[in-house]
N, CA and C atoms of all chains as a GROMACS GRO file, in nm:
protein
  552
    1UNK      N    1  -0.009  -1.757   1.804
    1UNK     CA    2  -0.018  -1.806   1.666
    1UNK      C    3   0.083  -1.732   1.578
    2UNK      N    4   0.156  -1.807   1.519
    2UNK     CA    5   0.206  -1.767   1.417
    2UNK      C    6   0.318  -1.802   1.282
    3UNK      N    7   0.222  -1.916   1.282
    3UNK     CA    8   0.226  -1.979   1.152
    3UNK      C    9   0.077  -1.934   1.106
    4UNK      N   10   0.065  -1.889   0.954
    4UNK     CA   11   0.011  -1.873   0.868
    4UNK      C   12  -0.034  -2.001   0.773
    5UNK      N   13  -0.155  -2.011   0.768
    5UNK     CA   14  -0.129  -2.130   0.653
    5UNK      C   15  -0.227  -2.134   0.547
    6UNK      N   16  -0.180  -2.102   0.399
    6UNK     CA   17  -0.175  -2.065   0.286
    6UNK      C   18  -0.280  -2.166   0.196
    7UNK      N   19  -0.319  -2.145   0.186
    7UNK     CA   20  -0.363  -2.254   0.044
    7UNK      C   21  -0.389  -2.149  -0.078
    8UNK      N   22  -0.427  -2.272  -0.199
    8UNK     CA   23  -0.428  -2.169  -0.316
    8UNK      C   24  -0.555  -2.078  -0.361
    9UNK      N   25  -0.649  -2.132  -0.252
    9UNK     CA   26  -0.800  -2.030  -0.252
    9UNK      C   27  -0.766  -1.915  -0.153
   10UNK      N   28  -0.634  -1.876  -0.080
   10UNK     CA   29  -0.643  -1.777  -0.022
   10UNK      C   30  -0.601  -1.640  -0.093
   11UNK      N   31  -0.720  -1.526  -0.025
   11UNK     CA   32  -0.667  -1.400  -0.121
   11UNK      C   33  -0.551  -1.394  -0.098
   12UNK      N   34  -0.434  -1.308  -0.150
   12UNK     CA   35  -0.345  -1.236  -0.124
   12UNK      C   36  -0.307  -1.119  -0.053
   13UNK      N   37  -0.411  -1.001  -0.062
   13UNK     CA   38  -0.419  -0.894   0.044
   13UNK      C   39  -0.496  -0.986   0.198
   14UNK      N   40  -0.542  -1.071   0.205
   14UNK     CA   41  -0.645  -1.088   0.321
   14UNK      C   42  -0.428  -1.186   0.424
   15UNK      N   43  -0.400  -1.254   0.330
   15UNK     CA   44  -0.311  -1.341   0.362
   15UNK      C   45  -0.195  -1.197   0.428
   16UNK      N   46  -0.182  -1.108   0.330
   16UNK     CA   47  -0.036  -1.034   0.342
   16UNK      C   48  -0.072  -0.932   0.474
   17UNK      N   49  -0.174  -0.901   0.478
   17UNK     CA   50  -0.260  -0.860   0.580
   17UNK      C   51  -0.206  -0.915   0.728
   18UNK      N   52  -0.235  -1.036   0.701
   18UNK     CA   53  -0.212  -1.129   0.828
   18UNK      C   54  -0.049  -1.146   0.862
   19UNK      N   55   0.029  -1.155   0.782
   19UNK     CA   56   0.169  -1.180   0.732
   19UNK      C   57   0.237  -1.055   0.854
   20UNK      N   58   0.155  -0.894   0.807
   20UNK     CA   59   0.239  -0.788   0.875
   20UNK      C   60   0.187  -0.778   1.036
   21UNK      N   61   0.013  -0.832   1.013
   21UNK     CA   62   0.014  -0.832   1.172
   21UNK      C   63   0.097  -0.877   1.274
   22UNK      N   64   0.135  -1.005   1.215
   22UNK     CA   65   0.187  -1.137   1.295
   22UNK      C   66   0.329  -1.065   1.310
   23UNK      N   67   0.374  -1.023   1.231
   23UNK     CA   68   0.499  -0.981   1.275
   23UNK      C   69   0.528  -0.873   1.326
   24UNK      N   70   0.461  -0.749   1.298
   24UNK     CA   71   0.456  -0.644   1.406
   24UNK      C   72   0.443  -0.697   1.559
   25UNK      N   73   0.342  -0.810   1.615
   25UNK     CA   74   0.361  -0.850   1.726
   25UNK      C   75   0.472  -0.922   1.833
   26UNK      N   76   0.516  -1.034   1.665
   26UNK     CA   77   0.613  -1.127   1.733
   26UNK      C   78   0.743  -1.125   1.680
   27UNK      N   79   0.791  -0.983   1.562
   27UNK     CA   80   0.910  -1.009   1.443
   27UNK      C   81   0.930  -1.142   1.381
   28UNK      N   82   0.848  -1.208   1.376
   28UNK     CA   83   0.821  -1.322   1.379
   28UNK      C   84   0.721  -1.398   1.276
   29UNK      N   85   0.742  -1.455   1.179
   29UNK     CA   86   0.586  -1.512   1.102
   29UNK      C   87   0.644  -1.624   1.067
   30UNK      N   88   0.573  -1.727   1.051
   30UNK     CA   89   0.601  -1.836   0.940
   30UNK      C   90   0.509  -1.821   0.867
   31UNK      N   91   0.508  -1.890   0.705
   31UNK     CA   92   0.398  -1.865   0.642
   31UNK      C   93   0.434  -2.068   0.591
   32UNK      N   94   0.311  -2.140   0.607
   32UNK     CA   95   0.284  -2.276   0.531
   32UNK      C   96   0.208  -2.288   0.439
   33UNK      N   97   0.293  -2.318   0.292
   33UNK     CA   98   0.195  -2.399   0.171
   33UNK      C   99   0.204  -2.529   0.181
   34UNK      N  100   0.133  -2.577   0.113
   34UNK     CA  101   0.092  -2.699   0.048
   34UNK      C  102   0.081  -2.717  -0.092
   35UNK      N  103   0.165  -2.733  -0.200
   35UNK     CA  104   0.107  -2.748  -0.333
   35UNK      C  105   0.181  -2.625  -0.415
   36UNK      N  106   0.196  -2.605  -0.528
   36UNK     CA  107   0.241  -2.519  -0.622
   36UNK      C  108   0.088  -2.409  -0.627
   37UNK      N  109  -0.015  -2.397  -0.590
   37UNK     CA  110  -0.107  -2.266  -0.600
   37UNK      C  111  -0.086  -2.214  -0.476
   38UNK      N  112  -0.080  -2.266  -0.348
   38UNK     CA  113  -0.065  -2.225  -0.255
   38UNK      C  114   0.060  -2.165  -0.217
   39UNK      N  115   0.176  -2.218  -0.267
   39UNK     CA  116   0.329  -2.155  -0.283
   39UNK      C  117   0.344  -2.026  -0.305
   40UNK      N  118   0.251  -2.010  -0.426
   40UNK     CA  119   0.240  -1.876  -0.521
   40UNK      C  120   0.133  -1.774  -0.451
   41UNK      N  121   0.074  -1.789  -0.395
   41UNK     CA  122  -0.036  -1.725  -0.332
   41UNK      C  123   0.084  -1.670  -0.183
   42UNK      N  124   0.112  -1.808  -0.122
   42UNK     CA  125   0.223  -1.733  -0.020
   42UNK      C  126   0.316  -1.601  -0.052
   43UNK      N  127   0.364  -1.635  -0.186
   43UNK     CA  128   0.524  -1.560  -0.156
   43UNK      C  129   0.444  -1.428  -0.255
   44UNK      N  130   0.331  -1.446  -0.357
   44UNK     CA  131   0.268  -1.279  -0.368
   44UNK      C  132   0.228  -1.204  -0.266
   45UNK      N  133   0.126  -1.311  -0.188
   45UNK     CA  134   0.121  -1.206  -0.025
   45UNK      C  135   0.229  -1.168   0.013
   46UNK      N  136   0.362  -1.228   0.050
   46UNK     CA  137   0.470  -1.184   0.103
   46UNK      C  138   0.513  -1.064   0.078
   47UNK      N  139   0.529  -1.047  -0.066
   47UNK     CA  140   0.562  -0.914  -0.186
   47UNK      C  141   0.485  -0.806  -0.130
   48UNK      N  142   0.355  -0.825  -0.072
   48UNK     CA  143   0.285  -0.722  -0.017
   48UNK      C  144   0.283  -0.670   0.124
   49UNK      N  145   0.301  -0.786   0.180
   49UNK     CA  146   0.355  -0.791   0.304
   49UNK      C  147   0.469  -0.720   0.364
   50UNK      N  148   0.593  -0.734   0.285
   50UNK     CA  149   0.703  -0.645   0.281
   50UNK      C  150   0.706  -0.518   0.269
   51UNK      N  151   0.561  -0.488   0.115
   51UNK     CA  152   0.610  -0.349   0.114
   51UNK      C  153   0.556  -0.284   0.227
   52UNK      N  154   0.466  -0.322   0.328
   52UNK     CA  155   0.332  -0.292   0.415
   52UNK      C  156   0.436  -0.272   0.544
   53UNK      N  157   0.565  -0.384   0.532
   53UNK     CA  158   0.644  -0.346   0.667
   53UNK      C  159   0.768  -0.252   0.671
   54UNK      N  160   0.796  -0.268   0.476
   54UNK     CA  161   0.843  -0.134   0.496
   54UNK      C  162   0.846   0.017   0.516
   55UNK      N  163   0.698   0.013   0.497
   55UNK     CA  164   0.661   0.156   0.529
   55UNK      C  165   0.648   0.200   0.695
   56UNK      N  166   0.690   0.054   0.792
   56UNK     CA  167   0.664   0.073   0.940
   56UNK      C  168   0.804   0.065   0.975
   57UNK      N  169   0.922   0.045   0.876
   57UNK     CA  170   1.004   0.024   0.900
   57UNK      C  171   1.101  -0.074   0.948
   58UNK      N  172   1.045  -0.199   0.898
   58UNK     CA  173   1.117  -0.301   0.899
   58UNK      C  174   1.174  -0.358   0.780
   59UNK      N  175   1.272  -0.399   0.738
   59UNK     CA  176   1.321  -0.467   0.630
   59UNK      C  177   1.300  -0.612   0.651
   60UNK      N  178   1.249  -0.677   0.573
   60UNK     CA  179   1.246  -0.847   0.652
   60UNK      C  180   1.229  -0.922   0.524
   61UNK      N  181   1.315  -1.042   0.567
   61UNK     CA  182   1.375  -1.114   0.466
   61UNK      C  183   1.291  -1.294   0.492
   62UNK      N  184   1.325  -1.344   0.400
   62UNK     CA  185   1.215  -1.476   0.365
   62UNK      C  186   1.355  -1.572   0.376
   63UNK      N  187   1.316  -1.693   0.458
   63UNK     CA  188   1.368  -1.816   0.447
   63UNK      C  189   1.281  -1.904   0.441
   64UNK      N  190   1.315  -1.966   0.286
   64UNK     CA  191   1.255  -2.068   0.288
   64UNK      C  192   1.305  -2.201   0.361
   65UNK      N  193   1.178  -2.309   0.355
   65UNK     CA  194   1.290  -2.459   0.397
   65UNK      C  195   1.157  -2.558   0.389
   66UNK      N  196   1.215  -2.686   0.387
   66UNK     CA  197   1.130  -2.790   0.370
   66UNK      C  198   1.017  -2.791   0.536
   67UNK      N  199   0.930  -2.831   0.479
   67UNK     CA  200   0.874  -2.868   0.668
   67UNK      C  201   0.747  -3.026   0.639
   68UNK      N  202   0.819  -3.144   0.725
   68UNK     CA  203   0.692  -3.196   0.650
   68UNK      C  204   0.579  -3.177   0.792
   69UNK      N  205   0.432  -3.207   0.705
   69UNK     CA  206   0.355  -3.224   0.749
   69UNK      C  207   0.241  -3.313   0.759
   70UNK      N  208   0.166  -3.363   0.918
   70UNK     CA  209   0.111  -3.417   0.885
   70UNK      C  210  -0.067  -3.424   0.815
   71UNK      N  211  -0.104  -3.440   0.711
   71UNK     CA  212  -0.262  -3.377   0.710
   71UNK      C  213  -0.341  -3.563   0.650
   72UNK      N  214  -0.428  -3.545   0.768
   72UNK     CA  215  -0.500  -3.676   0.784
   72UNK      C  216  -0.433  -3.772   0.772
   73UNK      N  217  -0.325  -3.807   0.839
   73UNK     CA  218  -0.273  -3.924   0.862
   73UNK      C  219  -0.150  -3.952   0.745
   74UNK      N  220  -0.123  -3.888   0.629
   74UNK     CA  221   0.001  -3.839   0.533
   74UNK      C  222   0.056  -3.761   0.584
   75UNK      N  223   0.202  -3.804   0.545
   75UNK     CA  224   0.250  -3.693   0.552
   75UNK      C  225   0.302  -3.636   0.402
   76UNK      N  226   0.316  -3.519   0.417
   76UNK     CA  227   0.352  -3.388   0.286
   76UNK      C  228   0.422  -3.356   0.329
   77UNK      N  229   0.519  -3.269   0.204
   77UNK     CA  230   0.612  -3.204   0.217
   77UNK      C  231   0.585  -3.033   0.202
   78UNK      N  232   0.559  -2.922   0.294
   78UNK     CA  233   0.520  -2.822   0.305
   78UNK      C  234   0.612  -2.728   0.248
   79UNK      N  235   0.605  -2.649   0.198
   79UNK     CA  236   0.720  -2.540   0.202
   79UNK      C  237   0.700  -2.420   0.355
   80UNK      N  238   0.782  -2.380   0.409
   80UNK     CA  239   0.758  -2.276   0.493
   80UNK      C  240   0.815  -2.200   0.476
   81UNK      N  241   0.789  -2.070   0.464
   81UNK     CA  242   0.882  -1.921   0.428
   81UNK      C  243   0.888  -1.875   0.613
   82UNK      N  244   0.951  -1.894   0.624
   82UNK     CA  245   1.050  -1.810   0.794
   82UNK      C  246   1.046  -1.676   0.761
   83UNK      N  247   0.989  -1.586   0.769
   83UNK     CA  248   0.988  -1.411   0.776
   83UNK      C  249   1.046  -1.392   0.915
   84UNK      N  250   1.182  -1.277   0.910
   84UNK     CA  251   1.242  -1.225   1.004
   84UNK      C  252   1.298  -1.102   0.947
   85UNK      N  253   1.370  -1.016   1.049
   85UNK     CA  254   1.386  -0.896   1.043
   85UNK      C  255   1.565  -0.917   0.925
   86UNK      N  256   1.575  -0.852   0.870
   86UNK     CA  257   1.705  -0.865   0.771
   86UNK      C  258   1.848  -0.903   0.874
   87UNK      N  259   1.801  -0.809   1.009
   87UNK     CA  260   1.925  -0.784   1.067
   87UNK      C  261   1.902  -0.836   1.199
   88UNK      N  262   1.915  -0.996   1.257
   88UNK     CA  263   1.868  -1.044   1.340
   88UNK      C  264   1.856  -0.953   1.474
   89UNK      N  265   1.778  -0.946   1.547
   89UNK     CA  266   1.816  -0.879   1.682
   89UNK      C  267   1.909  -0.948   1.754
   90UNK      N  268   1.978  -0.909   1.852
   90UNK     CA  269   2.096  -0.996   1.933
   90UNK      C  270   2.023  -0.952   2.108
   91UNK      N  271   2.019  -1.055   2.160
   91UNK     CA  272   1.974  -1.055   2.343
   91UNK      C  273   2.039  -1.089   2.347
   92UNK      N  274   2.115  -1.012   2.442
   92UNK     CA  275   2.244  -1.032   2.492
   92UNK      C  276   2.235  -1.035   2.640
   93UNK      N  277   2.529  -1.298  -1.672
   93UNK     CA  278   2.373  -1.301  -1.664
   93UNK      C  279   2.329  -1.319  -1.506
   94UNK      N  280   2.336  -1.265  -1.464
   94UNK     CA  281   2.270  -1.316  -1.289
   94UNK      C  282   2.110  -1.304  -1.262
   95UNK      N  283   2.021  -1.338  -1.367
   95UNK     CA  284   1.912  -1.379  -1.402
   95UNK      C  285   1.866  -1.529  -1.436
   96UNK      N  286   1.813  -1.596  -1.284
   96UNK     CA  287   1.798  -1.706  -1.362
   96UNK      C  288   1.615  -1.699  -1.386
   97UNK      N  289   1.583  -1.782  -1.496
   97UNK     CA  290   1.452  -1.840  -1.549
   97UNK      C  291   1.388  -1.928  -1.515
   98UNK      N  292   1.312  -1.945  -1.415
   98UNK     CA  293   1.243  -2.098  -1.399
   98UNK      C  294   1.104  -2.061  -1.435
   99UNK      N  295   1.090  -2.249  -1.504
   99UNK     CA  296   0.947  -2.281  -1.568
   99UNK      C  297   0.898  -2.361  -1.466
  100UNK      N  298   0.763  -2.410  -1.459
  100UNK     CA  299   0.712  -2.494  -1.424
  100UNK      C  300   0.770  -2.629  -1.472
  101UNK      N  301   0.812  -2.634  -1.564
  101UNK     CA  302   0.882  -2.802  -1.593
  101UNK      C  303   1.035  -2.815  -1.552
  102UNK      N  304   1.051  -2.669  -1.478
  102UNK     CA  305   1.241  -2.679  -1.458
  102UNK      C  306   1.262  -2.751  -1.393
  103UNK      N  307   1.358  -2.877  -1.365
  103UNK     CA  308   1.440  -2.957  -1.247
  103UNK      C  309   1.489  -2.848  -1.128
  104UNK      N  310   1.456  -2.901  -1.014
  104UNK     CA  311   1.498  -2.821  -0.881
  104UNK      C  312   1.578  -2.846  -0.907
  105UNK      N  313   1.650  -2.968  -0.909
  105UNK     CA  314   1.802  -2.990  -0.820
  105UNK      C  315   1.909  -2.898  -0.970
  106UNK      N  316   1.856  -2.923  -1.065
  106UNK     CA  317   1.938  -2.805  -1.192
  106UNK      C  318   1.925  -2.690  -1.150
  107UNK      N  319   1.805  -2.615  -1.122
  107UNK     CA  320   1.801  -2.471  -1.067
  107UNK      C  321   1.897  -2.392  -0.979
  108UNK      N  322   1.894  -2.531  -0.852
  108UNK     CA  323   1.949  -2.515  -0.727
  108UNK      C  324   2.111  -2.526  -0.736
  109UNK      N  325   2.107  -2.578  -0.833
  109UNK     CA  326   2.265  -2.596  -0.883
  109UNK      C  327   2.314  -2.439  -0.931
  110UNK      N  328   2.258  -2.389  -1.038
  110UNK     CA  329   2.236  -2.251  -1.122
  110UNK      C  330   2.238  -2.131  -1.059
  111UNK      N  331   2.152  -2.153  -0.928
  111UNK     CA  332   2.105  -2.048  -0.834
  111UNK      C  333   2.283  -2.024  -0.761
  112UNK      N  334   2.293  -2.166  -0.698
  112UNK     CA  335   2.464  -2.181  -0.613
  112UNK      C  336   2.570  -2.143  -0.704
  113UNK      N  337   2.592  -2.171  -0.832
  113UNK     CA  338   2.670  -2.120  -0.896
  113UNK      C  339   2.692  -1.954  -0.955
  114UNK      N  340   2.592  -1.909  -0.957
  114UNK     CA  341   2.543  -1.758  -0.983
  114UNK      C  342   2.579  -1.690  -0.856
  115UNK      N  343   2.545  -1.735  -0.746
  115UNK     CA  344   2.529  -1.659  -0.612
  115UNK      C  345   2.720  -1.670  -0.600
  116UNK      N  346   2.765  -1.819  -0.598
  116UNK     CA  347   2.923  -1.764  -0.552
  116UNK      C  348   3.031  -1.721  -0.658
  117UNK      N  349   2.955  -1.634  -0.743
  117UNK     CA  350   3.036  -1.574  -0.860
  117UNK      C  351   2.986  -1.422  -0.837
  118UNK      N  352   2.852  -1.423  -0.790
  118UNK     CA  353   2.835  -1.295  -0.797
  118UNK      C  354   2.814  -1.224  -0.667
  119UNK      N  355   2.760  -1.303  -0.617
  119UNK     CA  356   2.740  -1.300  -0.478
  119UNK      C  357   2.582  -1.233  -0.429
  120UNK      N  358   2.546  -1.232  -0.587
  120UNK     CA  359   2.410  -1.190  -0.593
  120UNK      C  360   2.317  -1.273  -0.696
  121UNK      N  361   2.207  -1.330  -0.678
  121UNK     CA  362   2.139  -1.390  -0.794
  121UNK      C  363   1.974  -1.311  -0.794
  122UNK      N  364   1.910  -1.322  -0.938
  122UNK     CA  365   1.773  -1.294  -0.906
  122UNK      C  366   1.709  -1.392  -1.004
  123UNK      N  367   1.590  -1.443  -0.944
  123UNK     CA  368   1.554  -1.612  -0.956
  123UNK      C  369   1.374  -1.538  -1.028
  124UNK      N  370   1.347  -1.587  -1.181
  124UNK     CA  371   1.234  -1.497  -1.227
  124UNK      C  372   1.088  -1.596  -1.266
  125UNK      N  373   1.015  -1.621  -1.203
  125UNK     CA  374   0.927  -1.694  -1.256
  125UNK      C  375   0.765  -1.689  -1.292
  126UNK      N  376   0.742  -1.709  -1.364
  126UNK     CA  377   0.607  -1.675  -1.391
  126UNK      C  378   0.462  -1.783  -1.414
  127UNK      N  379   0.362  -1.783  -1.309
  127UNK     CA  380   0.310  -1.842  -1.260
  127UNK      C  381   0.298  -1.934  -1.171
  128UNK      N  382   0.212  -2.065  -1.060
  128UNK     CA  383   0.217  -2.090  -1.001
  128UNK      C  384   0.347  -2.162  -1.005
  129UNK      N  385   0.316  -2.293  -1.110
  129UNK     CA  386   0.420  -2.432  -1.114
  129UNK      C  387   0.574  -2.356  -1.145
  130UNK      N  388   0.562  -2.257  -1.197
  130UNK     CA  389   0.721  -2.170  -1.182
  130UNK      C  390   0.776  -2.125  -1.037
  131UNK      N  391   0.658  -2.097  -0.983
  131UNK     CA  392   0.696  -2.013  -0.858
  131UNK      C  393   0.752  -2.127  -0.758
  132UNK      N  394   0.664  -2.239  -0.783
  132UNK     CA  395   0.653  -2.314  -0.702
  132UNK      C  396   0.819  -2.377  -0.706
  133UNK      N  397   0.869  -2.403  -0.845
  133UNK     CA  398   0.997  -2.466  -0.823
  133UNK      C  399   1.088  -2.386  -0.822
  134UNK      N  400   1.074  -2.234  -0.834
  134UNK     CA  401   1.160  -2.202  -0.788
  134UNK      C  402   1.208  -2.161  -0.653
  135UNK      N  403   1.142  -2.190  -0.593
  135UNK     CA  404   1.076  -2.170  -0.382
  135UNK      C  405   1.191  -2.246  -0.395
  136UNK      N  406   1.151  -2.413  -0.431
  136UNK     CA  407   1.201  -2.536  -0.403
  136UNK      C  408   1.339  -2.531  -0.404
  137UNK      N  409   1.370  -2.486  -0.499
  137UNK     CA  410   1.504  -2.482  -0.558
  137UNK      C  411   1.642  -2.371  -0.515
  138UNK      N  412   1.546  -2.311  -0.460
  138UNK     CA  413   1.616  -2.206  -0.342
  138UNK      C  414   1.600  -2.265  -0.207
  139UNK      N  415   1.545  -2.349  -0.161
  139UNK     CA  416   1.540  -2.384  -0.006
  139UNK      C  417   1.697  -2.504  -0.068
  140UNK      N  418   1.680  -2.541  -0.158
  140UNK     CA  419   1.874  -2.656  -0.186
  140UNK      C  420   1.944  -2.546  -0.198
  141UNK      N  421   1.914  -2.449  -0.246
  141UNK     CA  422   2.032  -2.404  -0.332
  141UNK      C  423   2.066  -2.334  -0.133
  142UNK      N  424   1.987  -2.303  -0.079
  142UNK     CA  425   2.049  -2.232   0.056
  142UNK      C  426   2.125  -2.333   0.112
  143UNK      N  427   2.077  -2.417   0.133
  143UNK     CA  428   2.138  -2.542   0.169
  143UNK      C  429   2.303  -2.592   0.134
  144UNK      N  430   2.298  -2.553   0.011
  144UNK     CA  431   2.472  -2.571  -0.072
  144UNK      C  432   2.523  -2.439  -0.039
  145UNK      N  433   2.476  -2.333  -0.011
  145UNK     CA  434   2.516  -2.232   0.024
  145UNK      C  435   2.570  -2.197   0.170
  146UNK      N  436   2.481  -2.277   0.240
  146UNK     CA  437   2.518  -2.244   0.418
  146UNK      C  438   2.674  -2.336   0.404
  147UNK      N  439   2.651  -2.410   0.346
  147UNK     CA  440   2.784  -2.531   0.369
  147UNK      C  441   2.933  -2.455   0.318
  148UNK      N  442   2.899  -2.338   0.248
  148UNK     CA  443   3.013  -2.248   0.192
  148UNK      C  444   3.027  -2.177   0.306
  149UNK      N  445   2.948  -2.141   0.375
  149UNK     CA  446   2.960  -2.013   0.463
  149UNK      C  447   2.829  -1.909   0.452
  150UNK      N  448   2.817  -1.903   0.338
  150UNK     CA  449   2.719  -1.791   0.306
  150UNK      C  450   2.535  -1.811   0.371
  151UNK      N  451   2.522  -1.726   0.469
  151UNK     CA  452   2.360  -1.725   0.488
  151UNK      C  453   2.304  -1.662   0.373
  152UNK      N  454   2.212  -1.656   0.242
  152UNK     CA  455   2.177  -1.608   0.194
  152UNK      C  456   1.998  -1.617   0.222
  153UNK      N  457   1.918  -1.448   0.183
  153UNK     CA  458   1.843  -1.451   0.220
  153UNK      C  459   1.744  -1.434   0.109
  154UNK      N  460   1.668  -1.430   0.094
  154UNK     CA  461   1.505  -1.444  -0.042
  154UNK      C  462   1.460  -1.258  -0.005
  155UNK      N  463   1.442  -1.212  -0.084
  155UNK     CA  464   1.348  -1.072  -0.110
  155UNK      C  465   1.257  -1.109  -0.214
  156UNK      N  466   1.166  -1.107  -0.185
  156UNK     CA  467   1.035  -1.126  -0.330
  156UNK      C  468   0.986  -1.023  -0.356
  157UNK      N  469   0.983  -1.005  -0.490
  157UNK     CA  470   0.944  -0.877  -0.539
  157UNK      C  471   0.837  -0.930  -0.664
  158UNK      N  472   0.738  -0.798  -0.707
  158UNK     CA  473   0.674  -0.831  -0.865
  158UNK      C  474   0.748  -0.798  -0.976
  159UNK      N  475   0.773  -0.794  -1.075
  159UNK     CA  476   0.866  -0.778  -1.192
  159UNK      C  477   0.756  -0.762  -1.313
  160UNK      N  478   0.722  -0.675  -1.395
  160UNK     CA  479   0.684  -0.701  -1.547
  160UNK      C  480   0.784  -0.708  -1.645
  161UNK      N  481   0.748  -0.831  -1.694
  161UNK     CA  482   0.822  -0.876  -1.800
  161UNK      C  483   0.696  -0.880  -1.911
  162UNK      N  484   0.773  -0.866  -2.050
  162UNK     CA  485   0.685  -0.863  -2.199
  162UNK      C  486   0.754  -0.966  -2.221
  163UNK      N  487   0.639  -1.065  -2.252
  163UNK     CA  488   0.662  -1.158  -2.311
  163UNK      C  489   0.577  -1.176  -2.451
  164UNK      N  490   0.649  -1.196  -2.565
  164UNK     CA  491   0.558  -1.214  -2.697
  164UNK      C  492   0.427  -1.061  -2.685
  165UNK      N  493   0.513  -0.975  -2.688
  165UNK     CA  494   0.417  -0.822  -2.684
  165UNK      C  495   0.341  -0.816  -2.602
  166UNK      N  496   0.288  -0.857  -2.469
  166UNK     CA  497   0.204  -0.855  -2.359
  166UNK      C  498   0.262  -0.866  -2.210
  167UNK      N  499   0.237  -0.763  -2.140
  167UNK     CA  500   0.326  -0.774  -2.034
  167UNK      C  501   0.260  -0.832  -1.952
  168UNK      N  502   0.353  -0.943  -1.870
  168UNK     CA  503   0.258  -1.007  -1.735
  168UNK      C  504   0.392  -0.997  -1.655
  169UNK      N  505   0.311  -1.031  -1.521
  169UNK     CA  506   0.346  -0.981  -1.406
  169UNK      C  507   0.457  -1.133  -1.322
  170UNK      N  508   0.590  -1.136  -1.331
  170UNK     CA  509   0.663  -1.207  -1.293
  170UNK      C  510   0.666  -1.199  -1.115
  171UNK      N  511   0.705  -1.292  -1.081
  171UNK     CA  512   0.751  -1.354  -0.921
  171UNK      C  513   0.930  -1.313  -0.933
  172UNK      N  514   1.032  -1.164  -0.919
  172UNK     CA  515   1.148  -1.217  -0.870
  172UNK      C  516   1.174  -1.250  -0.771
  173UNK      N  517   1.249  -1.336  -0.723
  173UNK     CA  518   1.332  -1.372  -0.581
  173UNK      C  519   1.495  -1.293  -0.583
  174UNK      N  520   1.504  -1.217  -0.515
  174UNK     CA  521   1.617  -1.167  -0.506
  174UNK      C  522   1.674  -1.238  -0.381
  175UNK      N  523   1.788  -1.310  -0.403
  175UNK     CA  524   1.888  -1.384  -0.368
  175UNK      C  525   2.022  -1.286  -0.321
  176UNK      N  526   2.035  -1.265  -0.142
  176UNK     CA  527   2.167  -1.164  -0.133
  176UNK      C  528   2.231  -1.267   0.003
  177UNK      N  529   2.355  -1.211   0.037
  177UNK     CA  530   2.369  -1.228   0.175
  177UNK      C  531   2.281  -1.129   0.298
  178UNK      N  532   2.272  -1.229   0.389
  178UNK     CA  533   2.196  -1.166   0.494
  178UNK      C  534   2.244  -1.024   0.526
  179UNK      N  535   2.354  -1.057   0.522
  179UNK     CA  536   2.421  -0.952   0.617
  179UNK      C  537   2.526  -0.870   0.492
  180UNK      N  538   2.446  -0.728   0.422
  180UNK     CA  539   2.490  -0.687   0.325
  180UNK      C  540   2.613  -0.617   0.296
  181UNK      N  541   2.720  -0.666   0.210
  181UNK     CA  542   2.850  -0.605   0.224
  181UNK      C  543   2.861  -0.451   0.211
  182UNK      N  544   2.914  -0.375   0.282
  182UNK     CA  545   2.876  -0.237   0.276
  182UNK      C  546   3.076  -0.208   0.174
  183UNK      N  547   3.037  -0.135   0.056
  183UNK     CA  548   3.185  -0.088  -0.009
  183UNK      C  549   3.152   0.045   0.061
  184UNK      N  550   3.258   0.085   0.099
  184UNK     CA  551   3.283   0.229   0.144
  184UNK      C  552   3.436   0.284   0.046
   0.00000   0.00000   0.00000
């Protein structure tokens, strides 16, 4: 797992919480809103999220991008924030 | 000014315009909004404005931070988006 998905009833520490787990495991998170409360709820968790990975030592940067989705048979237009490390890793 | 302002009633595709024009002059923008329907378009408006940006060359990446701003003698708590290249120019 690791897409996150946001709405605007979610706390912010419980969300940003989840944000640093996911990526300590996989450097890796997506985070999905739905809606302008849920947007805002995402990217404050994020704010917390960051500072939580910078103290483990990661710098990690937010891409946003459109994602649609489908919920009950509509589709929406999601926002997804892409969380990755600032400085991609390279496998070489 | 490499401060831009979004409201909840701002036009994305104006923002996203604002955001692209700021970023390849300065090569830095910071995107300030306060509350949900602000936050929300300005997400939006940065997933185009990356978009007009990759097509230059430039990967640019989102840092979210909290900001207090006083507004009308009361300080509340702003959403910045700091807007850089991924990959940070080092002046030596």
């Amino acid at each position: 797992m690791d897409v996150i998905k946001v709405s605007g009833s979610s706390r912010t520490s419980a969300v940003a919480g989840a944000i640093a787990g996911v990526f300590r495991e996989n450097r890796h998170v997506d985070i999905q809103a739905i809606g302008a409360g849920a947007v805002n709820q995402a990217v404050k968790a994020l704010v917390l999220a960051r500072g939580y990975l910078a103290e483990d030592g990661y710098e990690v940067v937010c891409l946003p991008e459109f994602a649609d989705v489908e919920i009950d048979g509509k589709v929406r237009t999601a926002i997804k924030l892409v969380v990755e490390l600032r400085e991609p890793v390279l496998v070489e």
